[in-house]
C-alpha positions as CSV (number, residue, x, y, z in Angstrom):
1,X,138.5,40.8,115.9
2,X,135.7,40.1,117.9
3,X,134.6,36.5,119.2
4,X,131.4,34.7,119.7
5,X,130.3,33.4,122.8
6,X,129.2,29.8,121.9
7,X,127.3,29.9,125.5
8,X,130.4,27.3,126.7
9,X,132.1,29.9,127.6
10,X,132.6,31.3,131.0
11,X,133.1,34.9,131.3
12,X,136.1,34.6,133.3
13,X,137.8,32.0,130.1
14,X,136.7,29.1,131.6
15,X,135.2,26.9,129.0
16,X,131.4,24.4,129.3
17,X,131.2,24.7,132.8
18,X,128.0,24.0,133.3
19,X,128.2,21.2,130.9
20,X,131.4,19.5,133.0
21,X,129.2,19.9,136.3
22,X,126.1,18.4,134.9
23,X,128.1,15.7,133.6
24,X,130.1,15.3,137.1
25,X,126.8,15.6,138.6
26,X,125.3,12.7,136.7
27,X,128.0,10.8,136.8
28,X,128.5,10.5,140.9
29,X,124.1,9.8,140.4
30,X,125.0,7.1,138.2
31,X,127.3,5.2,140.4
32,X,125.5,5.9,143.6
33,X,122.1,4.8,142.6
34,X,123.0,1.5,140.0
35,X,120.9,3.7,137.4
36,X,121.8,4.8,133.9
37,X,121.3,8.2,132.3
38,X,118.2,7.1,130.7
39,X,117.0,6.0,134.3
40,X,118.1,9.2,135.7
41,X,116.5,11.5,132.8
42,X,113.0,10.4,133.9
43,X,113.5,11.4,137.7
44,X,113.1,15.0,139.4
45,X,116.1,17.1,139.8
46,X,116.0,17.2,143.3
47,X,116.2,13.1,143.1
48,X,119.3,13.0,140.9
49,X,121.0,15.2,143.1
50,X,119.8,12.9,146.1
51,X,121.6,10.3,144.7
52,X,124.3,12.3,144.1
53,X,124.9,12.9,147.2
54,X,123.9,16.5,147.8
């Protein structure tokens, strides 16, 4: 039987990757910069990843 790719999976079987590194990714923002998501969702990419350190 086939299955469906729910788009959280990885082709190699891993499962919401991009959806654990966003969240890892906003999470390090988070406590780096004293902001909350709702802080965060209204900056630039390239500043949440500032913050987070990359």
């Amino acid at each position: 039987m086939p299955t469906t790719n729910t788009g959280f999976q990885h082709p190699d079987g891993r499962l919401a990757v991009g959806y654990r590194t966003g969240n890892y990714l906003i999470r390090k923002a988070m406590a780096k910069s004293g902001k909350d998501v709702l802080k965060l969702s209204e900056l630039p990419p390239d500043t949440i990843f500032s913050f987070a350190g990359y």
